[in-house]
ZAPA-391978 format. One record per atom (N, C-alpha, C, O): residue number from 1; atom name; x, y, z. Coordinates in nm, 4 decimals. Atoms other than C-alpha are relative to their C-alpha. Layout:
N
MINU     k    a          X          Y          Z
MINU   NUM   CA          X          Y          Z
...
REM end
This chain:
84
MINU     k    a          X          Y          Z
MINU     1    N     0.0664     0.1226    -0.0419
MINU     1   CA    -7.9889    12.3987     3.6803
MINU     1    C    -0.1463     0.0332     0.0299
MINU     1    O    -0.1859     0.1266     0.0996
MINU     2    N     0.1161    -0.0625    -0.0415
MINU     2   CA    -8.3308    12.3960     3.6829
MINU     2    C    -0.0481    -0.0562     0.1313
MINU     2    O     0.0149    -0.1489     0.1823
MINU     3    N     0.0405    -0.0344    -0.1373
MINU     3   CA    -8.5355    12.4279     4.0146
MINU     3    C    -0.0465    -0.1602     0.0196
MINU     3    O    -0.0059    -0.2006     0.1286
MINU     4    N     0.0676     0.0591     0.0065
MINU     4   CA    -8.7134    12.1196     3.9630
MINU     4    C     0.0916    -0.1346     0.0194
MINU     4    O     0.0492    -0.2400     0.0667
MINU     5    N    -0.0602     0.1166    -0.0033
MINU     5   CA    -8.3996    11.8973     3.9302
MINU     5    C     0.1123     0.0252     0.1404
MINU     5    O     0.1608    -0.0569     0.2183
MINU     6    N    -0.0540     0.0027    -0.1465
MINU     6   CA    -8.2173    12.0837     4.2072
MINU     6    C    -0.0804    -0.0467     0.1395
MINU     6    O    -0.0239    -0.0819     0.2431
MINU     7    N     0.0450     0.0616    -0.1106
MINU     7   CA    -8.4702    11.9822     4.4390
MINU     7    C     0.0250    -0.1233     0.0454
MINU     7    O     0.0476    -0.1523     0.1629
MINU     8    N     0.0099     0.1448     0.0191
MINU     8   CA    -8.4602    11.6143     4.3405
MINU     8    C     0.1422    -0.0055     0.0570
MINU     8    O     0.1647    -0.1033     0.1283
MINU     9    N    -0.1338     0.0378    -0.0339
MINU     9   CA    -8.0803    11.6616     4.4122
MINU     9    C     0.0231    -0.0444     0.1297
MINU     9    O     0.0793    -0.1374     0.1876
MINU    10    N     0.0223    -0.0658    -0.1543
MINU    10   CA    -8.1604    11.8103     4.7269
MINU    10    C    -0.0369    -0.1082     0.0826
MINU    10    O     0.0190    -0.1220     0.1914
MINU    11    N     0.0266     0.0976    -0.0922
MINU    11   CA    -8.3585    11.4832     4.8428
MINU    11    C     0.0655    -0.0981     0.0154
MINU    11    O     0.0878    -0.1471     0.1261
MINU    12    N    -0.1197     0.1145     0.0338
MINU    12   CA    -8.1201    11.2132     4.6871
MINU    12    C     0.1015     0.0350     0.1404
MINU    12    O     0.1128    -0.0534     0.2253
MINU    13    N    -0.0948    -0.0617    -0.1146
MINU    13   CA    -7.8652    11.4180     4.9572
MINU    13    C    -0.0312    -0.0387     0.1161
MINU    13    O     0.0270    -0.1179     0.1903
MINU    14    N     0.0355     0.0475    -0.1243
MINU    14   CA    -8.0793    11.4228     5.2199
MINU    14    C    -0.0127    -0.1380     0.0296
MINU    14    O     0.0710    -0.1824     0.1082
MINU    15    N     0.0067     0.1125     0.0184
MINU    15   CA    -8.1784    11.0991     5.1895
MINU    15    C     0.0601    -0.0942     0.0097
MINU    15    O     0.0270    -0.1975     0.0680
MINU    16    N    -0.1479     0.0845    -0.0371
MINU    16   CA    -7.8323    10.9529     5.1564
MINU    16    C     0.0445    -0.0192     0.1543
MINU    16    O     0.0834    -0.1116     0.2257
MINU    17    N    -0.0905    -0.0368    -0.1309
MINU    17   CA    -7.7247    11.1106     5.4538
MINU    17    C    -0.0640    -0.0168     0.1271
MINU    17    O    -0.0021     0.0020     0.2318
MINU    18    N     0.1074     0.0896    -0.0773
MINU    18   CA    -8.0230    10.9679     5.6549
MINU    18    C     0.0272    -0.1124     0.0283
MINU    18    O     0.0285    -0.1463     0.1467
MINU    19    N    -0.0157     0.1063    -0.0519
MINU    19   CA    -7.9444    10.6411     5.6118
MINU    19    C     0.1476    -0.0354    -0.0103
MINU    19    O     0.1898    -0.1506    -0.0005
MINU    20    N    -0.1246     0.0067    -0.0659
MINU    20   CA    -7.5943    10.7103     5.6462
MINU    20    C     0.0010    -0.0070     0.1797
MINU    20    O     0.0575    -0.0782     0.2626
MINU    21    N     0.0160    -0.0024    -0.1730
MINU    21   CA    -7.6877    10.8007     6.0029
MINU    21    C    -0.0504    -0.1347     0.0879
MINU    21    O    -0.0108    -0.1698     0.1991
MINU    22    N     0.0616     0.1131    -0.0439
MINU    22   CA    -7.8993    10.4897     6.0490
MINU    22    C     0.0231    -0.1108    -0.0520
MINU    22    O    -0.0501    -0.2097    -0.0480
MINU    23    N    -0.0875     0.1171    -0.0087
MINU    23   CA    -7.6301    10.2781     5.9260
MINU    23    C     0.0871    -0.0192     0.1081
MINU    23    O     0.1200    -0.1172     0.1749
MINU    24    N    -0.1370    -0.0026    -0.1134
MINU    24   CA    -7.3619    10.4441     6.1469
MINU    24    C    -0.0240    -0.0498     0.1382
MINU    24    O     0.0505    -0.1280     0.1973
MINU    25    N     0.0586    -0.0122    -0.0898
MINU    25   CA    -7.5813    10.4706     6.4333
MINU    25    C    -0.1772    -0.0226     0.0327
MINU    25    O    -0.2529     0.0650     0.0744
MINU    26    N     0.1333     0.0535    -0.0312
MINU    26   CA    -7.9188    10.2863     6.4724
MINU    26    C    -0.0986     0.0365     0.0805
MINU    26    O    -0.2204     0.0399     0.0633
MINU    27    N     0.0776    -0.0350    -0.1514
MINU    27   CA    -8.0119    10.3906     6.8149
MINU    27    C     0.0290     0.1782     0.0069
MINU    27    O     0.1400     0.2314     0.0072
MINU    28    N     0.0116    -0.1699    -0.1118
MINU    28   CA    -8.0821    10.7844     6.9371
MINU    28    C    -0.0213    -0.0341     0.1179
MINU    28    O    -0.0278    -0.1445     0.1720
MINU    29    N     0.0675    -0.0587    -0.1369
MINU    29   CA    -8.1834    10.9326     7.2356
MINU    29    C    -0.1498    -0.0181    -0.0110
MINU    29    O    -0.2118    -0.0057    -0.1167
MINU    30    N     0.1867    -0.0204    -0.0318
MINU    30   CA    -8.5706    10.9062     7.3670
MINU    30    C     0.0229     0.0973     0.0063
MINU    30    O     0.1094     0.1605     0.0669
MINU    31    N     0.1061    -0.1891    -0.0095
MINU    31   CA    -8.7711    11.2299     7.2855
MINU    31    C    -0.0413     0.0196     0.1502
MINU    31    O    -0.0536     0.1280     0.2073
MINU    32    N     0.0942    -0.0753    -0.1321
MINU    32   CA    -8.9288    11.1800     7.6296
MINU    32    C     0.1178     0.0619     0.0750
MINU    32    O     0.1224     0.1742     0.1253
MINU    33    N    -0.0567     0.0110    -0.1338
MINU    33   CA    -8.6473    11.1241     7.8360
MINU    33    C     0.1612     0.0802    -0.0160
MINU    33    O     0.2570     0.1083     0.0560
MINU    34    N    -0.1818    -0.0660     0.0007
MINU    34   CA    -8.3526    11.2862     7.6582
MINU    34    C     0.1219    -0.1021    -0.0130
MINU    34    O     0.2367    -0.0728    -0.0463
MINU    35    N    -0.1007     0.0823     0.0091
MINU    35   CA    -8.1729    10.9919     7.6653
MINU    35    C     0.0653    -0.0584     0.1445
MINU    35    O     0.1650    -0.1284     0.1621
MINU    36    N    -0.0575     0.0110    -0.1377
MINU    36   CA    -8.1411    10.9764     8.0383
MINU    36    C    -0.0198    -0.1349     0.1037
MINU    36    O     0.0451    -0.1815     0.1974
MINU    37    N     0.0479     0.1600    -0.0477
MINU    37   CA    -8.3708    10.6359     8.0997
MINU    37    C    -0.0847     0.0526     0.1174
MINU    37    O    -0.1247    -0.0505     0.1714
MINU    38    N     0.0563    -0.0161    -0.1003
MINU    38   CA    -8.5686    10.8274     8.3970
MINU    38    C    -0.0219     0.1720    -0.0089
MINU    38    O     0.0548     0.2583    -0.0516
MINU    39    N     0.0547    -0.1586    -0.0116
MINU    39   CA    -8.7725    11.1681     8.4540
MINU    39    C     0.0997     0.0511     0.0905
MINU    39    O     0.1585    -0.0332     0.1583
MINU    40    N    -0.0079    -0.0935    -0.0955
MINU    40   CA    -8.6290    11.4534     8.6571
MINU    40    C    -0.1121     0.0723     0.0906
MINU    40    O    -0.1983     0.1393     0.0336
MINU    41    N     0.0619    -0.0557    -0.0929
MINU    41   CA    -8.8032    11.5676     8.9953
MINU    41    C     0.1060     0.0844     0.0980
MINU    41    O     0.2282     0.0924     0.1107
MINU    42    N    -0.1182    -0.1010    -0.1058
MINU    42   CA    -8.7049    11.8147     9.2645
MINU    42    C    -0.1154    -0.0062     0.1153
MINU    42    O    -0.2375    -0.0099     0.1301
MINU    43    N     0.1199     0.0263    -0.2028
MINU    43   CA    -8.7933    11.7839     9.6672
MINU    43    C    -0.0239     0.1343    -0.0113
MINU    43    O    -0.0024     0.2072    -0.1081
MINU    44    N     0.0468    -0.0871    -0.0327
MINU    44   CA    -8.9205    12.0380     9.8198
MINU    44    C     0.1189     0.1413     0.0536
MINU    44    O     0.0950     0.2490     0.1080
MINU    45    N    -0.1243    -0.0917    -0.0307
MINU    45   CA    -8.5833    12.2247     9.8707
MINU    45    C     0.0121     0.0513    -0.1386
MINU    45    O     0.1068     0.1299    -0.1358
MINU    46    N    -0.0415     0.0284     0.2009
MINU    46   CA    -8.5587    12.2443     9.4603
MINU    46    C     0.0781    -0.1127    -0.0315
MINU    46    O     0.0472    -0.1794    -0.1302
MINU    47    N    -0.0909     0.1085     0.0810
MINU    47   CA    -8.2888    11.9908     9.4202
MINU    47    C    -0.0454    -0.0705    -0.0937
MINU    47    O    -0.1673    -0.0620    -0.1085
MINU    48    N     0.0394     0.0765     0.1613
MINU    48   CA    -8.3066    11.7615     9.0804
MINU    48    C     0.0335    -0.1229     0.1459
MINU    48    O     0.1130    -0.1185     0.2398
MINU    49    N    -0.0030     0.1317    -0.0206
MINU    49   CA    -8.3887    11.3922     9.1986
MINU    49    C    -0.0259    -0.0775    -0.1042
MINU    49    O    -0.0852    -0.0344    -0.2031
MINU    50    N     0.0484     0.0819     0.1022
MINU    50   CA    -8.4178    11.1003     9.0044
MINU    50    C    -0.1305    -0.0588     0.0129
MINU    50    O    -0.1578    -0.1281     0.1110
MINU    51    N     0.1263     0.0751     0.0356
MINU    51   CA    -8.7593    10.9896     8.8872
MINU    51    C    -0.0874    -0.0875    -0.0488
MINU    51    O    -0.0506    -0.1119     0.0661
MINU    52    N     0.0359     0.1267     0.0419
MINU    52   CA    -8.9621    10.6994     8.7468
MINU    52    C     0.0749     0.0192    -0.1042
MINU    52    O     0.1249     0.1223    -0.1492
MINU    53    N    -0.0797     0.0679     0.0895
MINU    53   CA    -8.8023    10.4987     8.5045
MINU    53    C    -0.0952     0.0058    -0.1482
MINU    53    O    -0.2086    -0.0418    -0.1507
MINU    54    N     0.0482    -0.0400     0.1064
MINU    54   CA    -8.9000    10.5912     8.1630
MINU    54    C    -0.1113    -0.1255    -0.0875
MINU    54    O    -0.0636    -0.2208    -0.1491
MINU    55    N     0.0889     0.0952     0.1138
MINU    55   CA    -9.1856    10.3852     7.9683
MINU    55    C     0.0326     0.0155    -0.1290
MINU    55    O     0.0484    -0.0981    -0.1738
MINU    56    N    -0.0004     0.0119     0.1401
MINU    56   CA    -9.1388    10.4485     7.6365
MINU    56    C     0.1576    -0.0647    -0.0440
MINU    56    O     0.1603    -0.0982    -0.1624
MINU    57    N    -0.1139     0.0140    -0.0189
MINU    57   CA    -8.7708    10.3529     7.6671
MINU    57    C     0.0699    -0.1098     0.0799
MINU    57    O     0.1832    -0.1579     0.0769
MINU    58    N    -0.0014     0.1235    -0.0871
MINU    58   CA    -8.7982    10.1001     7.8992
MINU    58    C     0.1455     0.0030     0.1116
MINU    58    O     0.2095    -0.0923     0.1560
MINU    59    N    -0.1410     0.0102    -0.0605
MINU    59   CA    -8.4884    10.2769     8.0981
MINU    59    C     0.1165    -0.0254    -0.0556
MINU    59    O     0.2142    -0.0736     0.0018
MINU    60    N    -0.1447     0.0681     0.0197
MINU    60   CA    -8.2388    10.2291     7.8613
MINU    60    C     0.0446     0.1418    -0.0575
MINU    60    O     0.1667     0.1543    -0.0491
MINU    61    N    -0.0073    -0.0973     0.0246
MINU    61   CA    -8.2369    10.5547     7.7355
MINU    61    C     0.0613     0.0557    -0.1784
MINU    61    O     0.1369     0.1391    -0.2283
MINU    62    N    -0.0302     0.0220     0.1589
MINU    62   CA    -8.2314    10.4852     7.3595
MINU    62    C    -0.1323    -0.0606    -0.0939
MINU    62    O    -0.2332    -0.1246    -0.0643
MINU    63    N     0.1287     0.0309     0.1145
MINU    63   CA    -8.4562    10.4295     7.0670
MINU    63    C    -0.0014    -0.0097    -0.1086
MINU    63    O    -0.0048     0.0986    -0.1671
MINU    64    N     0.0146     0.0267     0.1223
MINU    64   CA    -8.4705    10.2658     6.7461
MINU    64    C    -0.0274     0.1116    -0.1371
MINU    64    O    -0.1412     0.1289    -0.1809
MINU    65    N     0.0014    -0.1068     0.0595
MINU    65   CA    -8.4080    10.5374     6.5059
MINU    65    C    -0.1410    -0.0439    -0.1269
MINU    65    O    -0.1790    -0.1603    -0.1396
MINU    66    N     0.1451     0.0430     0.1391
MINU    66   CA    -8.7357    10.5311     6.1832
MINU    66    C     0.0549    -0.0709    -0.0769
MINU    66    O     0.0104    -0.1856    -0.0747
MINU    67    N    -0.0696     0.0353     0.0807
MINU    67   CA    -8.5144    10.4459     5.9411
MINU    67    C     0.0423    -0.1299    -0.0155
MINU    67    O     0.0335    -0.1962    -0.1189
MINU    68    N    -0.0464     0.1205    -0.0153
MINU    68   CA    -8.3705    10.1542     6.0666
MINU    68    C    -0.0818    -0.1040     0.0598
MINU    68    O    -0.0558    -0.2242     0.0653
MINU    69    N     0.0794     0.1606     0.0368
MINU    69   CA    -8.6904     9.9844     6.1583
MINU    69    C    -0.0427    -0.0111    -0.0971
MINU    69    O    -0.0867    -0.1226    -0.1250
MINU    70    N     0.0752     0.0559     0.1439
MINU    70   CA    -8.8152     9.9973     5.8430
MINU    70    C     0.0617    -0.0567    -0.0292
MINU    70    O     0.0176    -0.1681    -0.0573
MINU    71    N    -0.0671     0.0936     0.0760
MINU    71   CA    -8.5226     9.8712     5.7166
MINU    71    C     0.0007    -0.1791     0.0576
MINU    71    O    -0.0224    -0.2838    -0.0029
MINU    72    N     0.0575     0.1624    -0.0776
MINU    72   CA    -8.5380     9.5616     6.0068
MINU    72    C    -0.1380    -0.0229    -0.0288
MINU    72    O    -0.1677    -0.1383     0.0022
MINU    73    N     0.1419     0.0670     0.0259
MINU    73   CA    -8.8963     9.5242     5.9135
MINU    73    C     0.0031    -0.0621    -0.1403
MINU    73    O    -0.0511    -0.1725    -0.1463
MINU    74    N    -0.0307     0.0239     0.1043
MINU    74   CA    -8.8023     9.4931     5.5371
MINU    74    C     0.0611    -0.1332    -0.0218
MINU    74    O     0.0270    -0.2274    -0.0934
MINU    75    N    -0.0828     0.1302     0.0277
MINU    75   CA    -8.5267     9.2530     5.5948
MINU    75    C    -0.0392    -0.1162     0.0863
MINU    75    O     0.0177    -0.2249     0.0763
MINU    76    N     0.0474     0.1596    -0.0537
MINU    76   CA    -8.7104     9.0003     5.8195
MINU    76    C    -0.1244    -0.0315    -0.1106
MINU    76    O    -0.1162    -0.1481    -0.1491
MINU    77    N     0.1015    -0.0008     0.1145
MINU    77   CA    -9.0267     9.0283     5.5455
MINU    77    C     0.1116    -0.0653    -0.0857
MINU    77    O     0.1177    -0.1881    -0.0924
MINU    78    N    -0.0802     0.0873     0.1087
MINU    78   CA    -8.7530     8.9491     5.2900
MINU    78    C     0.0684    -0.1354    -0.0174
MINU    78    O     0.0489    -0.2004    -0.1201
MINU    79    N     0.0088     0.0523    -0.0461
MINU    79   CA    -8.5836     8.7001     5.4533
MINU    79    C    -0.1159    -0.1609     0.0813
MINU    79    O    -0.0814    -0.2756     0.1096
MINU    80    N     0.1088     0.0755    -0.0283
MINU    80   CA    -8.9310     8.5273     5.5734
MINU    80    C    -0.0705    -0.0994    -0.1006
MINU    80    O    -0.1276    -0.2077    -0.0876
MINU    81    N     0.0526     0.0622     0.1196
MINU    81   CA    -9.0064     8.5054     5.1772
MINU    81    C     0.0665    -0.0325    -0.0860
MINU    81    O     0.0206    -0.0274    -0.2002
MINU    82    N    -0.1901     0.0307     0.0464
MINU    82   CA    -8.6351     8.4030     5.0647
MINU    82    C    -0.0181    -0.1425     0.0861
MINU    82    O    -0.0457    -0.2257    -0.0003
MINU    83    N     0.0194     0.1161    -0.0961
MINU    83   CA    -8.6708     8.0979     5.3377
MINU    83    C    -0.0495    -0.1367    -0.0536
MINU    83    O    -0.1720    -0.1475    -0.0595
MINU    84    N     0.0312     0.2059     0.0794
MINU    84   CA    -8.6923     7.6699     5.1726
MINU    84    C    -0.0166     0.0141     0.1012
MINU    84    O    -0.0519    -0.0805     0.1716
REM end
């Protein structure tokens, strides 16, 4: 097989299996927050406390995977120009 068409295979694969993920599962974890909806702090003893409530996440501790807004951006665009 040459190199040139195994690659192409290679992305078709990946590719698939991308928006397999962001069919199955739409939503991840926030990068900031881990998925937790709020920072970690520690008093002055060390202990872990809970900390402000995450902005980028808005506290819910989840986030619109890439994949699947494009695809919601696609299908309200399509939709918008499909519309009597």
């Amino acid at each position: 097989m040459p190199p040139a068409l195994l690659a192409i295979a290679l992305l078709f694969g990946v590719t698939f299996c991308y928006v397999a993920v962001c069919a199955g599962s739409p939503f991840g974890n926030c990068r900031k927050c881990r998925g937790m909806g709020h920072a970690l702090k520690t008093d002055r003893k060390g202990r872990l406390k809970r900390g402000k409530d995450c902005r980028r996440c808005k506290a819910t501790g989840k986030r619109i995977r890439a994949g699947r807004w494009l695809y919601n951006r696609w299908a309200r665009i399509y939709r918008a120009g499909t519309a009597d």
